[in-house]
C-alpha positions in Angstrom: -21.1 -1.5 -22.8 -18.3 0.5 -20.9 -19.6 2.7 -18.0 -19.1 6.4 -19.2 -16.4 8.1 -17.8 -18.0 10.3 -15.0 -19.9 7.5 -13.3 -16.7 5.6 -13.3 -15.2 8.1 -11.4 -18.4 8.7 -9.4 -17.8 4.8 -8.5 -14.3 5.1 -7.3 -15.1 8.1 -5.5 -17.6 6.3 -3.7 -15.4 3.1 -3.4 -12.8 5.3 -1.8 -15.7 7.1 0.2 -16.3 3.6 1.8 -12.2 3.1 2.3 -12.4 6.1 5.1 -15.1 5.1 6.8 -14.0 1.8 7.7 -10.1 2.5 7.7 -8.8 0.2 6.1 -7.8 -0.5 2.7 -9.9 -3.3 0.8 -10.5 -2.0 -2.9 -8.9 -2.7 -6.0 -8.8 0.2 -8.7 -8.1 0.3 -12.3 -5.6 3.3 -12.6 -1.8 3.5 -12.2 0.8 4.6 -9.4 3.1 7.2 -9.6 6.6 5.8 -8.5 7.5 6.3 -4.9 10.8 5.7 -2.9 10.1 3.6 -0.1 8.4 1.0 -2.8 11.4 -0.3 -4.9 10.3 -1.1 -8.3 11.7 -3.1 -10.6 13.5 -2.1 -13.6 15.0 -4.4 -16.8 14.1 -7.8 -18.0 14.7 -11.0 -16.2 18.2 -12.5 -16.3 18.1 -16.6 -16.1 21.5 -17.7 -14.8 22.4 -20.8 -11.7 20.3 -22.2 -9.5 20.3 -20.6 -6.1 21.3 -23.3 -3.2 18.6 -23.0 -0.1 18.4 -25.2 2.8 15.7 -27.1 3.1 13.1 -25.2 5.5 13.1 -26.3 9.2 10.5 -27.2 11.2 9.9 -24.3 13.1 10.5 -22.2 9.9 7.7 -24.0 8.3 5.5 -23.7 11.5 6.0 -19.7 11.5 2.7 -17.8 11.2 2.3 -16.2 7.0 3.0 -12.6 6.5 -1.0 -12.5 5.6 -2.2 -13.5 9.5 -1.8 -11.0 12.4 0.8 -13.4 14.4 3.6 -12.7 11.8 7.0 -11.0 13.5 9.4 -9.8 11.1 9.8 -6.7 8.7 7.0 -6.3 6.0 8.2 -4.4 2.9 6.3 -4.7 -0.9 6.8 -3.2 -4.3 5.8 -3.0 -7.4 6.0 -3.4 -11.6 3.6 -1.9 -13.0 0.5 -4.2 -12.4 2.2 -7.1 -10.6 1.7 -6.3 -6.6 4.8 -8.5 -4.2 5.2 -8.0 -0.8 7.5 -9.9 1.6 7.7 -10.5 5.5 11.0 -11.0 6.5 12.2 -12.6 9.6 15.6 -12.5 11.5 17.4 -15.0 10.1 14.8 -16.5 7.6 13.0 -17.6 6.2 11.0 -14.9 3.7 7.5 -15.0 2.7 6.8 -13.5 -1.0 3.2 -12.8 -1.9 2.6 -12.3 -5.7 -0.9 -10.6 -6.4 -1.4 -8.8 -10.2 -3.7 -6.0 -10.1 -6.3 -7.8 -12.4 -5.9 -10.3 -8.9 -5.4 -13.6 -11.9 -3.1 -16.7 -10.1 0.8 -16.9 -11.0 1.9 -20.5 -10.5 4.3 -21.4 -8.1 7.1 -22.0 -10.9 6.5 -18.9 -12.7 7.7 -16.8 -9.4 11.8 -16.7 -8.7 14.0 -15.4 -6.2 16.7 -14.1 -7.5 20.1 -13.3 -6.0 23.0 -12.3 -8.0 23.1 -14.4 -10.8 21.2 -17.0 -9.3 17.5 -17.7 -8.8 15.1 -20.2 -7.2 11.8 -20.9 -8.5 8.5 -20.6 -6.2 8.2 -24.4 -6.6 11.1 -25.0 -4.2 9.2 -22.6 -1.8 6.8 -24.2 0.6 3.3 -22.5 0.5 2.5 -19.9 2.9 -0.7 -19.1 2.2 -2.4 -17.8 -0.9 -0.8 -16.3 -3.3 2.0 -16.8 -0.7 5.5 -18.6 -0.8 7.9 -19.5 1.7 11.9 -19.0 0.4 14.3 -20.4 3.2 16.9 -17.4 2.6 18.9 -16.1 5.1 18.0 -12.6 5.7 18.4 -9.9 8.5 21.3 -12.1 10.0 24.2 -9.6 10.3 24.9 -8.6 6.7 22.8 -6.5 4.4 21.2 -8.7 1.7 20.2 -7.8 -1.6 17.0 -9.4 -4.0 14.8 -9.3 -6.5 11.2 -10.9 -7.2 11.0 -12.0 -10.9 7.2 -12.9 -11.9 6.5 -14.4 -15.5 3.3 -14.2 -16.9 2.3 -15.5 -20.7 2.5 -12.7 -23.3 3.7 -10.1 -21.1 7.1 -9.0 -19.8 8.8 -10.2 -16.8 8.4 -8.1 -13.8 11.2 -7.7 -11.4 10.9 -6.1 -7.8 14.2 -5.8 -6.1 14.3 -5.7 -2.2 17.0 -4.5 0.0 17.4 -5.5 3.4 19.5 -3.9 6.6 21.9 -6.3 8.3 19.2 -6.8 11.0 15.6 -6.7 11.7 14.8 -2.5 12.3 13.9 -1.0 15.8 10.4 -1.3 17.0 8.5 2.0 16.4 5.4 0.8 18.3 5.0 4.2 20.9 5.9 6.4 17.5 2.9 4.7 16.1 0.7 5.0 18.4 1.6 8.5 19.0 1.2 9.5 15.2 -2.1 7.7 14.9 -3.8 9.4 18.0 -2.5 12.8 16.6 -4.0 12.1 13.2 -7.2 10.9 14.4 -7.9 14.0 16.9 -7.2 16.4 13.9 -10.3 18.8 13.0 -9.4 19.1 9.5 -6.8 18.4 7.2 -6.4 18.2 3.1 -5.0 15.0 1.6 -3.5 15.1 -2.1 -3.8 11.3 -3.6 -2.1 10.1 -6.1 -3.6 6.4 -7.0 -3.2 3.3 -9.2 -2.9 -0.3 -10.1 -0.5 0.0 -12.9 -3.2 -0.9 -15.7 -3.0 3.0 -17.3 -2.4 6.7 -15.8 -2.4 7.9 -12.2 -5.5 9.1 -10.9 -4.6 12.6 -9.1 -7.2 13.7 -6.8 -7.3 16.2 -4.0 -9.3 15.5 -0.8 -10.2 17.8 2.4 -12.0 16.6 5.5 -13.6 18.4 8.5 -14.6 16.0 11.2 -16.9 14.5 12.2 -18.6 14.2 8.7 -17.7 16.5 6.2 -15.5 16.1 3.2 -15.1 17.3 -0.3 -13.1 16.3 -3.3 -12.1 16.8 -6.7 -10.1 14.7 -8.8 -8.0 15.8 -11.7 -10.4 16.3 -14.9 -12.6 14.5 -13.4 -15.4 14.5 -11.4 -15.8 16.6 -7.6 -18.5 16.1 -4.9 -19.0 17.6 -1.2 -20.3 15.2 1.5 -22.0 16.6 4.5 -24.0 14.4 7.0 -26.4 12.0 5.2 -26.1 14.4 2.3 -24.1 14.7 -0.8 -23.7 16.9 -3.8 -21.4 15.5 -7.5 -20.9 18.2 -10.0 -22.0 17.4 -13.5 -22.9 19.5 -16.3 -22.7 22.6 -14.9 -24.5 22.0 -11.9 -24.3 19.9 -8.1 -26.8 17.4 -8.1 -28.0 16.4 -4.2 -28.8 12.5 -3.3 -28.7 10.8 -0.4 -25.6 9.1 1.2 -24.4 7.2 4.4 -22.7 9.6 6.6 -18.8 8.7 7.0 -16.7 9.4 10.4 -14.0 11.3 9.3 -10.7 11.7 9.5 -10.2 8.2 9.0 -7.3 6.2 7.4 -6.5 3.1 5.7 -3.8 2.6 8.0 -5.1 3.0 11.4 -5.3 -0.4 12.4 -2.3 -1.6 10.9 0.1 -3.4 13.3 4.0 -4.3 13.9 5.8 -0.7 13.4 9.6 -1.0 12.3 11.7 2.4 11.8 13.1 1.3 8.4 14.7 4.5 7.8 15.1 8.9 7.5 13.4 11.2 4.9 12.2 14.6 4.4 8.8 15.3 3.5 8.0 19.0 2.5 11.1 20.4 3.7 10.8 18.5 6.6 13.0 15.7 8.7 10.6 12.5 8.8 10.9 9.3 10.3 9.5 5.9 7.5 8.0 3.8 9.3 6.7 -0.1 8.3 3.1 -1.2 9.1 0.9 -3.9 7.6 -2.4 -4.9 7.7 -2.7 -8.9 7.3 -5.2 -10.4 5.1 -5.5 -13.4 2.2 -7.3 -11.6 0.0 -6.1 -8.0 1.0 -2.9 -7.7 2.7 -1.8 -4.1 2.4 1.4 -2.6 3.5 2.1 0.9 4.8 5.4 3.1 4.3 4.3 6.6 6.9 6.3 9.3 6.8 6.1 10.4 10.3 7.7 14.1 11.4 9.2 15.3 14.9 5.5 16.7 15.8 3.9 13.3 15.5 2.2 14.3 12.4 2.2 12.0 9.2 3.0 13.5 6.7 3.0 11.3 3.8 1.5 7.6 3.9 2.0 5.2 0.8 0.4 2.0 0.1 0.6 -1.0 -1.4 -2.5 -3.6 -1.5 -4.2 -6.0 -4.2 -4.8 -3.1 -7.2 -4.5 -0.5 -5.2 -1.4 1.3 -5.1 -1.8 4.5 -3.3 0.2 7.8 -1.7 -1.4 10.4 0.4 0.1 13.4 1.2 -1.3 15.5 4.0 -1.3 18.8 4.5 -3.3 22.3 6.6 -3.7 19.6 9.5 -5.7 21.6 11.6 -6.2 24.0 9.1 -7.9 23.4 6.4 -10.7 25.1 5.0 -14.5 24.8 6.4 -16.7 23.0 3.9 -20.5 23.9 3.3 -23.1 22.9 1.1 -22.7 24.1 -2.6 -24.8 27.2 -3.1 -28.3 26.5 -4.9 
């Protein structure tokens, strides 16, 4: 029996209840993301052509800690095709981890992942295991010359997706302080109002629009959907005309899914709302979860825009009346 449409939403609501109030991103939802610029995606079917020449992998290259564990160094980037999740971790001078994760979170065999350059392409069974779901390409990257690539992942019965990367000519800045500075802003705000746009590319966007007043208050409503208000141990979900109270588990807000993400790299300029930003690269490590960040950070140390990429859970946030937004209160009886 399918679950009617309101308590679905009611369980992602809840599923993304439990996201803020333990900061970090660890669900996997079934809805679609709305195309972003930091996160290439692919476009096109897959072109078969020569086999790309690699060196064999060295022994510290195969010693260096996977994009997935917290000792990875490097520059941690990920895209998307509609369902089919790849994210890299790029080191000066190679080699490049690829991790291949489809939203419905099913295994792709080594041999049906390539990396393709030009013309060429390697298969994922040339590629020494890095992990699960993770391969190791021994490409030279971030060496002194931009390089170019895409991510080509067949599955049976379905088209090829393609996720194209490209790199700088060297590994970015470090944008630790900026970090650090942006996250302890966020964290002291007394309010703010998040409109989320979220997905796993398995059918449309899920548009919902979120506003928090610390330390436990939130509301939300999500578009033709369901809404509810959150204050304390207390909750209220509109249905059939009315707000129906339960019980809940008090959450510590604001909190995000990328607070205690790790290795900041200024990978490039944007504006966000009229505004100058600086992109910044984060990631959060993980086997099952690894989730990487794109924040749009602004000359006041404010985010202003934070995208996501994680196992079925492709997500963009955009924050605004920081400081500012609007008191929230039990529904009136």
């Amino acid at each position: 029996m399918s679950t009617p449409p309101e308590n679905t939403e009611r369980a992602r609501s809840r599923r993304r209840l439990a996201l803020l109030a333990a900061g970090v991103a660890t669900a996997a939802a079934a809805v679609a993301l709305l195309a972003v610029s930091a996160f290439d995606r692919g476009s096109g079917p897959a072109v078969s052509g020569p086999a790309l020449a690699l060196p064999p992998l060295s022994t510290a290259a195969k010693a260096a800690p996977s994009v997935q564990t917290p000792g990875f160094v490097g520059l941690p980037l990920a895209g998307h095709e509609r369902d089919v999740l790849v994210g890299i971790g790029a080191r000066a001078g190679g080699p490049v981890d690829v991790v291949v994760i489809p939203s419905d979170e099913s295994d792709v065999p080594a041999h049906d992942v390539r990396l393709r350059v030009g013309g060429a392409s390697a298969t994922g069974s040339a590629a020494a295991s890095c992990g699960s779901r993770c391969l190791r390409f021994p490409l030279r990257v971030l060496a002194g010359s931009p390089r170019a690539f895409s991510v080509v992942v067949s599955r049976r019965g379905k088209p090829d997706a393609v996720v194209p990367f490209d790199l700088p000519a060297r590994l970015p800045p470090a944008a630790d302080e900026l970090y650090t500075r942006a996250r302890a802003r966020m964290l002291g705000l007394r309010s703010l109002a998040i409109d989320e746009t979220l997905g796993s590319g398995l059918g449309s966007p899920l548009l919902s629009h979120w506003s928090f007043q610390a330390p436990d208050r939130l509301s939300y409503t999500i578009a033709g959907g369901a809404k509810a208000i959150v204050v304390g141990t207390r909750r209220w979900d509109w249905g059939g005309g009315r707000w129906s109270p339960s019980s809940t588990s008090p959450v510590r807000v604001p909190a995000y899914p990328w607070q205690d993400a790790r290795g900041a790299l200024l990978i490039g300029r944007g504006v966000v709302a009229g505004k100058p930003v600086s992109q910044l690269a984060i990631m959060l490590p993980g086997s099952e979860f690894p989730t990487w960040f794109v924040l749009s950070v602004d000359s006041d140390d404010k985010v202003a825009r934070m995208q996501m990429l994680t196992t079925g859970h492709f997500m963009v946030d955009t924050y605004r009346a920081l400081d500012a937004a609007a008191a929230i209160r039990p529904p009136a009886s």
